[in-house]
C-alpha positions as CSV (number, residue, x, y, z in Angstrom):
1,X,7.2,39.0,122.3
2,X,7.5,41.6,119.5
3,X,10.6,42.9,121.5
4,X,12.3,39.2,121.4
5,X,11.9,38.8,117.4
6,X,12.9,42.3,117.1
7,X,16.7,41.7,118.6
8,X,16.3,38.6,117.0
9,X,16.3,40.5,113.4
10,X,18.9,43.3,114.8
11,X,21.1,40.5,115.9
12,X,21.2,38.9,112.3
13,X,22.0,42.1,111.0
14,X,24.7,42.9,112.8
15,X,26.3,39.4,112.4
16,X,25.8,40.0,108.4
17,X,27.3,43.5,108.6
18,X,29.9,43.0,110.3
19,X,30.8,39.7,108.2
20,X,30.6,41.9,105.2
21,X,33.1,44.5,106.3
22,X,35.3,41.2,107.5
23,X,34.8,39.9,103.3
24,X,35.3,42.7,101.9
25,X,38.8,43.8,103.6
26,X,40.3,40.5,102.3
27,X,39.2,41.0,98.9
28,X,41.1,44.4,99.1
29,X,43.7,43.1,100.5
30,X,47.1,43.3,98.3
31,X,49.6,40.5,98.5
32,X,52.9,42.2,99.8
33,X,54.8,39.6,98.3
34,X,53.6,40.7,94.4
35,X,54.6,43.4,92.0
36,X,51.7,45.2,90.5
37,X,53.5,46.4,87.9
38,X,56.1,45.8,85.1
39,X,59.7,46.0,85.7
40,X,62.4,46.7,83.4
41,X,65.4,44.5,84.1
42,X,68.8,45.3,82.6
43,X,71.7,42.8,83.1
44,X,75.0,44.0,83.5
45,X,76.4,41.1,85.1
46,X,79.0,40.2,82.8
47,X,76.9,36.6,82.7
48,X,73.9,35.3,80.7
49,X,71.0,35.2,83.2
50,X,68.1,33.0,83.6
51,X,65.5,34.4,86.3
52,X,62.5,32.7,86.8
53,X,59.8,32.1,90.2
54,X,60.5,30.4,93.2
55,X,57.3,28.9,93.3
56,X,58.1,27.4,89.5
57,X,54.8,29.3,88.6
58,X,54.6,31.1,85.1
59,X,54.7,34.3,85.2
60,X,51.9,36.4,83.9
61,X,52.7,36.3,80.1
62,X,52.5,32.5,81.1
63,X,56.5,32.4,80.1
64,X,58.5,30.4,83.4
65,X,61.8,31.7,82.7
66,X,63.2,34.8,81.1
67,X,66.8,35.1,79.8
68,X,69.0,37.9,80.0
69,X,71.9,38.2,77.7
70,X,74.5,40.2,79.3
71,X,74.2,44.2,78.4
72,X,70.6,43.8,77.3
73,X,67.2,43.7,79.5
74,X,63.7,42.9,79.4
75,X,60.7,43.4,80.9
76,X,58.9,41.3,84.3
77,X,55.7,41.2,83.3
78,X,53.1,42.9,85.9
79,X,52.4,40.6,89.5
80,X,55.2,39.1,89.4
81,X,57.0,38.0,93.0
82,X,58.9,40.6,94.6
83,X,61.7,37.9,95.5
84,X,63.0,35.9,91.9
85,X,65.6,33.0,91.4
86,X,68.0,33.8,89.2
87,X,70.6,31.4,87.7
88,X,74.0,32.6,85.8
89,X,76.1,30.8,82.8
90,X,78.9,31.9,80.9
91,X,78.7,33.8,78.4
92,X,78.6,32.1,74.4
93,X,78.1,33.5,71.5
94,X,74.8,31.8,70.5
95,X,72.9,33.8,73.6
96,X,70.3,36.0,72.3
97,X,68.8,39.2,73.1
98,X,65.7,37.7,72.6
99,X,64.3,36.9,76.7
100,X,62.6,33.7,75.6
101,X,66.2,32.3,74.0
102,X,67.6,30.3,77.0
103,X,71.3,30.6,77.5
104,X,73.7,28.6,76.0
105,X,76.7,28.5,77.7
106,X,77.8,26.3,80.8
107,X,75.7,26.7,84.1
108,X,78.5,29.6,86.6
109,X,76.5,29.9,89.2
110,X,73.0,29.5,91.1
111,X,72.2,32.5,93.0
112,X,71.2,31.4,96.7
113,X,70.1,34.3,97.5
114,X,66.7,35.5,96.1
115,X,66.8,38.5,93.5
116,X,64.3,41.6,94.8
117,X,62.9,43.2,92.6
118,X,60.1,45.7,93.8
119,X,60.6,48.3,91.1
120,X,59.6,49.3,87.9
121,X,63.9,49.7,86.7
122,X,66.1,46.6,88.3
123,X,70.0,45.8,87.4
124,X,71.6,42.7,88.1
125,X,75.6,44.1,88.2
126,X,78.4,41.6,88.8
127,X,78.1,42.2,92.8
128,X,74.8,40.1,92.5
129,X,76.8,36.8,91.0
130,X,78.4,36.6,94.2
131,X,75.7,36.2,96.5
């Protein structure tokens, strides 16, 4: 009898220890898809950019889009997606260097494929309007 309630005890035990080591690897657990860290984007596309999240979440200065005059850059804030949307109009000269001043000029070209930026220095060059 004092056997049978023993294993009893040892069995709940093991069940609980082995369902912390389960918890507590996916609270460690690091989403591949996220950026820890800030990233320095300069934009040397020759357009005015406009890069934003695929999933049309803020990002984590709670700003949805930043804008990139051409020759100046900004920073991604920290955990932001590793793939972005980015969106690229013509040049005008009312675009500021200021990343929360959207773009003025007329809408060139929505990139379909998604920006990666994984890195704490990106560029967008004019090779990346094309794709």
């Amino acid at each position: 009898m004092l056997l049978e309630v023993l294993m009893k005890y040892v069995n709940s035990g093991l069940v609980f220890v082995a369902s912390m080591f389960i918890f507590s690897g996916m609270v460690e657990a690091k989403d591949e898809n996220l950026y820890s860290g800030d990233s320095y984007l300069i934009n040397e596309s020759r357009y005015c950019a406009d890069v934003y999240r695929k999933d049309k979440q803020a990002f984590s200065n709670n700003r949805m889009h930043i804008y990139f005059k051409d020759d100046s850059g900004d920073i991604i804030p920290k955990n932001h997606p590793v793939y972005l949307k980015v969106d690229f109009y013509k040049n005008d000269s009312r675009d500021s260097n200021v990343a929360t001043v959207p773009c003025h000029g007329e809408l060139y070209k929505r990139r379909s494929k998604h920006l990666k930026i994984e890195t704490p220095l990106a560029a967008l060059v004019t090779d990346d309007v094309g794709q």
